[in-house]
N, C-alpha and C positions, 0 to 999 in steps of 0.2 A: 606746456607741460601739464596744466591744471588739466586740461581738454583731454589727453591721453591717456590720466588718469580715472577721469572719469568714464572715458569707454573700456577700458582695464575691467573694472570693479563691474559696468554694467554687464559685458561678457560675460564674469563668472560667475553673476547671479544667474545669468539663464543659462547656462551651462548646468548649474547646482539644480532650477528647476524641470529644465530638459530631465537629469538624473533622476527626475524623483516623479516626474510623469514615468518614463519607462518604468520605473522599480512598482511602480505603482498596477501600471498595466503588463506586468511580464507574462502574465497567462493568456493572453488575446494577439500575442505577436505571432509573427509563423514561426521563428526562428524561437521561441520560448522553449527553456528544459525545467527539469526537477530544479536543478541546480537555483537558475534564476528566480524560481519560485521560494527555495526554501532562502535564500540572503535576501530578499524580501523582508523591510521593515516589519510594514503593517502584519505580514505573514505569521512571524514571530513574536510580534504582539499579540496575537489572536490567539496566542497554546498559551494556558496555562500550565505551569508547571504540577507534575501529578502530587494527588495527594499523598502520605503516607497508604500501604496498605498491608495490612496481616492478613496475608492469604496463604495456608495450610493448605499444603500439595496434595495431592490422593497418592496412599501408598506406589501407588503403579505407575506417578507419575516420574521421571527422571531426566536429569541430562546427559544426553546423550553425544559423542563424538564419532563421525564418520567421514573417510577419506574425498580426499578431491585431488585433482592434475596438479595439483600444487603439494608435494606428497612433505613438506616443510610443514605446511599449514592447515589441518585439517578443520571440518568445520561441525557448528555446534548447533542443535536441536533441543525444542523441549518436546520430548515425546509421551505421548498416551495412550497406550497398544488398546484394541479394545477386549472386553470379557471373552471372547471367542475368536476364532481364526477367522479373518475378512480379507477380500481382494478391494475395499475399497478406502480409498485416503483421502482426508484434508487438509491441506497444507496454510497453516497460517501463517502471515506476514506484518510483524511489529509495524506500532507507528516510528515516527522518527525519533521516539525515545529511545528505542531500542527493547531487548525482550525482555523486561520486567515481569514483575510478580501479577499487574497485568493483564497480560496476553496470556501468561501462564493458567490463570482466571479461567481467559477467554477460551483457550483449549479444554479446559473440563466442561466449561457451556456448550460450546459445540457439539462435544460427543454426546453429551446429555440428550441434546438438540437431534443430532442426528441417528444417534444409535450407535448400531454395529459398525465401527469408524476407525481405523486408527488416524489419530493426530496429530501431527507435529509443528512446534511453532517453532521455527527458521530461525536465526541470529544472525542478522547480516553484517553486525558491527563486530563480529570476533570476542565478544564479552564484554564491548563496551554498552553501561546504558549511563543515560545522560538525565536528571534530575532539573536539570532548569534548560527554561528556550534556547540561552547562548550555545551549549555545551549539544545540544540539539539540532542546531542549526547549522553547528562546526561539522560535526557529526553526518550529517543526512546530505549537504551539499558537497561534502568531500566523498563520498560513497567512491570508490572506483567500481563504476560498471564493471570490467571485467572479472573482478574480486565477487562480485556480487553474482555473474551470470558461472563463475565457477564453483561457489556455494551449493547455487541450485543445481545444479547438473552433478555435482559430488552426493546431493539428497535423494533424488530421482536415482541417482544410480544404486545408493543404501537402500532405496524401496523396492528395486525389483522393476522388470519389465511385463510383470505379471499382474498387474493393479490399476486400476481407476482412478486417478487424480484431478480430483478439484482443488481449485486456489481462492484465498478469500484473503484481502487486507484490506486497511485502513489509509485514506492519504500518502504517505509515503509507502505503505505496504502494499497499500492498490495499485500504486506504480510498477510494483516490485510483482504482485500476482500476475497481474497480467504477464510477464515476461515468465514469467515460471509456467503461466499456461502456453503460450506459446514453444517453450522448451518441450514440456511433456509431449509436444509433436501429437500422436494417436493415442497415447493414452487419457490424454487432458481431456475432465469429464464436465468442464463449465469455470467458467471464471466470477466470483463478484469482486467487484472494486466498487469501495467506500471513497466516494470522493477521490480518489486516485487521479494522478495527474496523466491525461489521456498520451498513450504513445502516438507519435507524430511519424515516425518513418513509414511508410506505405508498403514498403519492401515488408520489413518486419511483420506488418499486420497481415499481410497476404500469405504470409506461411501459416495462420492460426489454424486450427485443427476441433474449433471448440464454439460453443455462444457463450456470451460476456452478460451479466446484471452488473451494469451500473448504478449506485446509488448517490442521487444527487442533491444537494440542498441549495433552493429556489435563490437563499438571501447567501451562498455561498459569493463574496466579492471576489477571489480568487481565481475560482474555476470555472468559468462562464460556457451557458448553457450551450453554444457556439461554437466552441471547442469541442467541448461533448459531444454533439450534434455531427458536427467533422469527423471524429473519429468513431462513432456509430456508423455513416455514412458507410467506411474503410473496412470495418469490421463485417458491415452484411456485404460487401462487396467480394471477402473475400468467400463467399459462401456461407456465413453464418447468423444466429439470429444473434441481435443488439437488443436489450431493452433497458431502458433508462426510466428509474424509478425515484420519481420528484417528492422531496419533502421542503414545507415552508419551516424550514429550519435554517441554520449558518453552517460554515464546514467545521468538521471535527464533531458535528451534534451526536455523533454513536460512538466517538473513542469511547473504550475503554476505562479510558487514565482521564479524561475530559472532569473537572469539579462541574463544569457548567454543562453537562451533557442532558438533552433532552431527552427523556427517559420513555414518553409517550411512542414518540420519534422512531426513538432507540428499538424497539418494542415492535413497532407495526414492520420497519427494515429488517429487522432477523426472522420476522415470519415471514416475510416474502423472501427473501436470503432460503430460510429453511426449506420450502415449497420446490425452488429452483433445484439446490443442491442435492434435495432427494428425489428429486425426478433424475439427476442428472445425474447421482453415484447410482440410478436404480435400486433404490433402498426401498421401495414400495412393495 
């Protein structure tokens, strides 16, 4: 009996550390999603939770509600029209906190940034935003894809088939871009993804219509260079240009909402971010 208990106990220890090599390695598996990534210990130890912040909207800033196939549940926008009439858009994409004050931030920079732009930062969570990692992590790995792909397509369709559309987010929103530039079909005028968790369907990638900036960071443990490199590979294959743009920083080094954001980092990635996207809405 002794003896069978101690193969018992020894089983569950490696069982327990089996668990925790995968949870460890879930972005290097083939079979890896967002999903496995964000219930990721370490993952969730790594976001600090945002700071407070007083950020005062620009009068022109608002929220906005527009229809989607779900005619129950409409979806929600922050929008920033710009000073004059433009046929050219930027579509922003929250982190996994969801669209705070923020990314609401990050859309008056961008336009700043790019100019004659209209703006809109996306709300994939229906109004929810989440303030600490747990509530973050409940949040971002329970996403329903399809909820999320009928958001975007409910937006696209509030913009018109008469515009330009670039996409740009952050880690979970970079995940989230990319699938929005692939939606835009012909109108999608570049994608960047910040650390964004690379799409893996092949299928998917071969419909792109667009080149992708990814931005990467060297000491990211997460999202290995690999992965990246794979799904660069997918993306020029389907005809398009990839460029992956390395910083010796950790992931999350340009949220936003980051306390511990590298600000030099942050800095040199939205001018080249900049460079791309106005070549790519033709804003020159």
């Amino acid at each position: 009996m002794g003896m069978q208990k101690f193969i018992l106990i020894a089983a569950v220890l490696l069982m327990g550390f089996g668990s925790k090599v995968n949870a460890q390695s879930c972005c290097t598996q083939q079979g890896a999603t967002w999903a496995a990534l964000a219930m990721n210990t370490d993952f969730r130890e790594a976001h600090l939770a945002p700071e407070p912040l007083a950020y005062e909207a620009p009068a022109k800033g608002s929220m906005i509600k527009f229809n989607t196939l779900d005619a129950n549940a409409p979806g929600n926008a922050y929008y920033l029209p710009s000073d004059k009439p433009t046929d050219k858009v930027l579509i922003l994409f929250h982190e996994w906190w969801g669209l705070n004050d923020y990314i609401k931030q990050e859309a008056e920079n961008w336009q700043k940034l790019l100019g004659n732009v209209d703006v809109y930062a996306i709300d994939l969570y229906d109004g929810k935003v989440a303030d600490s990692p747990s509530i973050a992590q409940k949040l971002s790995s329970g996403m329903d894809e399809k909820r999320g792909e009928t958001l975007i397509k409910g937006l696209l369709s509030h913009i018109g088939n008469d515009k330009l559309i670039a996409n740009l987010g952050w880690c979970f929103g970079g995940t989230w871009a990319f699938t929005a530039g692939r939606l835009a079909e012909k109108q999608s005028a570049g994608i960047v993804m910040y650390y964004g968790f690379p799409e893996k369907d092949e299928k998917k990638i071969a419909t792109l219509k667009t080149d992708v900036l990814y931005v990467w960071a060297s000491q990211d443990k997460f999202i290995t260079k690999n992965l990246v490199d794979d799904f660069g590979k997918q993306v020029e294959a389907s005809g398009h240009k990839f460029t992956m743009q390395t910083f010796d920083a950790v992931h999350a080094f340009a949220n936003p909402s980051n306390p511990k954001h590298d600000m030099l980092a942050t800095k040199q990635a939205e001018q080249i971010a900049k460079k791309f996207l106005t070549e790519k809405l033709q804003l020159q």
